[in-house]
C-alpha positions as CSV (number, residue, x, y, z in Angstrom):
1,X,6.1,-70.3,14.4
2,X,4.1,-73.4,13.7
3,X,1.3,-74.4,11.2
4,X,-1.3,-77.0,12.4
5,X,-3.9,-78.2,10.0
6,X,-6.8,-78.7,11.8
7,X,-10.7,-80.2,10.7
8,X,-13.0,-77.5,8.9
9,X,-11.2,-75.7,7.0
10,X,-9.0,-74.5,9.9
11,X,-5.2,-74.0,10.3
12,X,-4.0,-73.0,13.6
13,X,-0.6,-70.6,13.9
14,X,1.2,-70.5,16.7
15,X,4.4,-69.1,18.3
16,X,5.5,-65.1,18.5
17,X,3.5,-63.3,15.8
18,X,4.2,-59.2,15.3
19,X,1.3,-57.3,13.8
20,X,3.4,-57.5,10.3
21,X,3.4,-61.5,10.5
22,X,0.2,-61.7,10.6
23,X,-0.4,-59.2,7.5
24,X,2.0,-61.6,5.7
25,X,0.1,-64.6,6.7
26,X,-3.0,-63.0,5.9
27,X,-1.7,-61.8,2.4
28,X,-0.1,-65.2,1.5
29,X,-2.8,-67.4,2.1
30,X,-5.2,-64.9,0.0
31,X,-2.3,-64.8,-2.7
32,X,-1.7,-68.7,-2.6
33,X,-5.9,-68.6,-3.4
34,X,-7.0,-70.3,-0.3
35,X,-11.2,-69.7,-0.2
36,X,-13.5,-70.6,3.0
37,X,-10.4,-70.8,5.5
38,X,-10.6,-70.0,9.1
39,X,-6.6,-68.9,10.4
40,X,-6.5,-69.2,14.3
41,X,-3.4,-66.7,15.6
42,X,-2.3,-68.2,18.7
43,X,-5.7,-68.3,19.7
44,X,-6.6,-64.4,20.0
45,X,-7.3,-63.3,16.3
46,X,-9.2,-65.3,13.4
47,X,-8.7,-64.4,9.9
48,X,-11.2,-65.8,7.9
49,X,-10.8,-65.8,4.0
C-alpha cells in the first residue's frame, strides 16, 4: 500500500485494499482529526472527511 499526498486536500492510496483496510483508513484519518480531506482508494472509492 502506498500514500501519495496530492494538491487540495487530497491523498491518494493505492495498492491491494480489502473492505476492512479501507474501514481502518477511514477510521484513522477521522481519529488522527483530519477535516475537509478527500481519500482516493485506488481510484474507485472516495472517502471524504
Amino acid at each position: 500500500m502506498k500514500t501519495h499526498f496530492m494538491e487540495n486536500h487530497t491523498i491518494k492510496i493505492t495498492g491491494d485494499l480489502t473492505k476492512d483496510a479501507t474501514e481502518n483508513i477511514r477510521k484513522e484519518l477521522a481519529d488522527a482529526n483530519f477535516k475537509d480531506m478527500y481519500i482516493v482508494l485506488d481510484m474507485s472509492e472516495v472517502i471524504h472527511i
